[in-house]
C-alpha positions in Angstrom: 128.8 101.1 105.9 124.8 100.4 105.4 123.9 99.6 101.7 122.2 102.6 100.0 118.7 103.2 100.8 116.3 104.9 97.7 113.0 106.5 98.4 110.6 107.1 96.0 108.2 109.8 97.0 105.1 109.8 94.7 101.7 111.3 94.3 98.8 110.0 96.0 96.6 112.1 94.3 97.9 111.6 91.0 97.4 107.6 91.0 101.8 107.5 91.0 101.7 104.1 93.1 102.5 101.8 90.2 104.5 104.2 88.1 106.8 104.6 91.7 106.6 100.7 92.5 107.8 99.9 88.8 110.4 102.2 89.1 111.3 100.4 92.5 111.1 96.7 90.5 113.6 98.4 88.2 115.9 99.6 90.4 115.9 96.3 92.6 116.2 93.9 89.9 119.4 95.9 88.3 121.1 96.6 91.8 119.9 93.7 93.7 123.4 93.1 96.0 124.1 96.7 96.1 121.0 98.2 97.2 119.5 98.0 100.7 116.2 99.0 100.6 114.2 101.0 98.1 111.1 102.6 99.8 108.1 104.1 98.3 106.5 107.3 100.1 103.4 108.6 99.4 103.0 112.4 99.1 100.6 114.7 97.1 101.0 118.0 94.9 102.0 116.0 91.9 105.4 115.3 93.9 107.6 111.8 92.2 111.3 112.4 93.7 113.7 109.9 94.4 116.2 110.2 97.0 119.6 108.0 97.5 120.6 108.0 101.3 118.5 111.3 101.6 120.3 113.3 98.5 117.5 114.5 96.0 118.8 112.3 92.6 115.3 112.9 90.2 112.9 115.2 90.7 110.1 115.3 88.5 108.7 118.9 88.9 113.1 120.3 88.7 113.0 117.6 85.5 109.6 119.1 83.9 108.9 115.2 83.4 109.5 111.5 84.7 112.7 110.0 84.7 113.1 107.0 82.1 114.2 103.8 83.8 117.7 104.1 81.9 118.6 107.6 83.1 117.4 106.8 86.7 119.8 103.4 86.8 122.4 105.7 85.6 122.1 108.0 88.2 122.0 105.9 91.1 125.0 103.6 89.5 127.3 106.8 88.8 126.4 107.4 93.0 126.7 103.6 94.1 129.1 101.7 91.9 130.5 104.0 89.5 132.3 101.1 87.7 129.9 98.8 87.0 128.6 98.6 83.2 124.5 98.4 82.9 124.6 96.9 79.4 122.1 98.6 77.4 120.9 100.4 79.8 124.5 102.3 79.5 124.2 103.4 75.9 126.0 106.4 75.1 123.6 109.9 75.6 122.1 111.5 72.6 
């Protein structure tokens, strides 16, 4: 089986590139046996979604905001290794 694959699609026209490649950082440094490839796509019409293996995971337009580094390492961890603990990053919701 091929190790996940995230795409961030951001907003060109918004100036999203370093918002989307921190996010990418993030998510690379915190999964960085599990993940394959993280891949950042630009788009425009204020789009920043992130996809694992294709699925739609954040969207910010659906969310009404962007996701905050915890919740989007939570969300691809409860997809890719449900098990694994993410320290403080895995403090309990409010």
């Amino acid at each position: 089986m091929a190790a996940p694959r995230i795409e961030i699609n951001y907003c060109t026209q918004c100036r999203w590139l370093m918002r989307a490649a921190w996010m990418a950082q993030e998510l690379l440094t915190t999964f960085e046996t599990e993940i394959g490839e993280v891949a950042l796509a630009p788009g425009t019409g204020g789009v920043f979604d992130v996809r694992l293996n294709g699925d739609l995971i954040y969207s910010r337009k659906e969310a009404g905001r962007f996701p905050e580094s915890k919740e989007l390492k939570q969300l691809v961890r409860d997809r890719i290794a449900p098990d694994r603990a993410l320290g403080h990053s895995d403090s309990k919701k409010d």
